[in-house]
N, C-alpha and C positions, 0 to 999 in steps of 0.2 A: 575956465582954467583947466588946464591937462592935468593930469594924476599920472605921475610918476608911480610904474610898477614893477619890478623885478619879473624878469620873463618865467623865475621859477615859480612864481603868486600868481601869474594870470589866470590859471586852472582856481585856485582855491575864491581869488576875486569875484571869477565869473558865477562860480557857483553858490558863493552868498549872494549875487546880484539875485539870483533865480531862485535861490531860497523865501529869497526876500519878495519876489513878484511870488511866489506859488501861496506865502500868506495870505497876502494882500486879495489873490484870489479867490483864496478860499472863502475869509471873511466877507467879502461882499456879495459873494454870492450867497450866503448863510445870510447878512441882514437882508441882501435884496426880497431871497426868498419869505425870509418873517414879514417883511416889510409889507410885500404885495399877497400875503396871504387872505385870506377872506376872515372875518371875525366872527364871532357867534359869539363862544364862551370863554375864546383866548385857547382853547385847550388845540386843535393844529393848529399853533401860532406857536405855541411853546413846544409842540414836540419833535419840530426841526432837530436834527442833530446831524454831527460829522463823525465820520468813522473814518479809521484806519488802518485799508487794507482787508478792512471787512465790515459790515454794517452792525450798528449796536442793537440793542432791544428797549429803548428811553421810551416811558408814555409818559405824560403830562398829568395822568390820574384821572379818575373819574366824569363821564361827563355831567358839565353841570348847567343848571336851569340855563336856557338861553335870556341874557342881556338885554335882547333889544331888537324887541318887536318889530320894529320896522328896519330890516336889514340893510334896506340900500342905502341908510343914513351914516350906515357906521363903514369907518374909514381907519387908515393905519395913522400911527403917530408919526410927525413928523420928520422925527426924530429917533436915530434907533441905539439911544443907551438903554435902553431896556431892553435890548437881544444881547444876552451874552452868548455868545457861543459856547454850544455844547458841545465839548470835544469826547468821544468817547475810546477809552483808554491808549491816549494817549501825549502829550503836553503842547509839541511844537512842530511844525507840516517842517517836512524835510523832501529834498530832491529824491526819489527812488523809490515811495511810497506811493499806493493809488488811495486816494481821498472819496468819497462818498457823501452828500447831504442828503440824507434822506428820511422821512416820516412814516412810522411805523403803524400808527393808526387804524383799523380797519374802514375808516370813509377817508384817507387818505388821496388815494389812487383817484375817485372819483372828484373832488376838491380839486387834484394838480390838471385833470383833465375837462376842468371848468363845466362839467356835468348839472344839471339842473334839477330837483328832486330827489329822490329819496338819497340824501346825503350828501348831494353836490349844491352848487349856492350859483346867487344871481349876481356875488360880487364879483365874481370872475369871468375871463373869458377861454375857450379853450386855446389852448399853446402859451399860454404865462409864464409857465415852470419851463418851456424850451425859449422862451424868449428871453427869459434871464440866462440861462444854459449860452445860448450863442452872443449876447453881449462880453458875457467874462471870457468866452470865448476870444472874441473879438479882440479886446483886451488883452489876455494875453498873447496873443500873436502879436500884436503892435508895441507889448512892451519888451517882447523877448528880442522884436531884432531890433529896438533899439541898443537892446543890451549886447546884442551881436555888432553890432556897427561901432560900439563905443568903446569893447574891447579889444 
């Protein structure tokens, strides 16, 4: 069914449409990241965050005892209502704003770049963090000219 729209709304239409995709991208690539993170203590699994327009300072707190000994067994939940996204200062991704996910950590860098010892892990491989990077990527370019062809 077509959507009758006043030619003066098309601008304001088009731009919730993209408001609306720049969420949606943001969010996924915020769980995907938690999602495919490597586990140990839970602590870079939780200190993902999103910033706005500039990167936060969020740590996750102390590290603690590792979980579980044998690490190749542990795996992400299936399911991701346990990643709420961390927005930092401030509520709702808007058009004209640059977004940021990223993990503050000092063995961060090493983890996103699937590095093997002193602080990097066997759960990962290198290029994860750009493999999610160019999916949402993907994504949105597919969703934007839909949104171009539709209005």
């Amino acid at each position: 069914m077509a959507r009758n729209i006043k030619i003066t709304e098309i601008g304001d239409y088009v731009n919730g449409r993209l408001e609306k995709l720049l969420r949606v991208a943001v969010l996924d690539a915020d769980t995907r990241l938690k999602m495919e993170s490597p586990v140990d203590t839970g602590r870079f699994r939780a200190s993902w965050q999103v910033g706005e327009n500039a990167a936060g300072s969020y740590d996750a707190g102390p590290q603690q005892t590792s979980v579980n000994a044998d690490r190749s067994m542990t795996s992400a939940p299936s399911k991701p209502e346990g990643f709420p996204l961390r927005r930092m200062n401030y509520g709702k991704e808007t058009i004209g704003n640059v977004y940021s996910i990223h993990n503050n950590l000092p063995y961060a860098e090493k983890l996103a770049l699937g590095q093997v010892g002193s602080g990097g892990s066997k759960q990962t491989s290198p290029g994860w963090v750009q493999m999610v990077a160019k999916d949402i990527q993907s994504f949105v370019i597919e969703e934007a000219a839909k949104i171009g062809r539709e209005s």
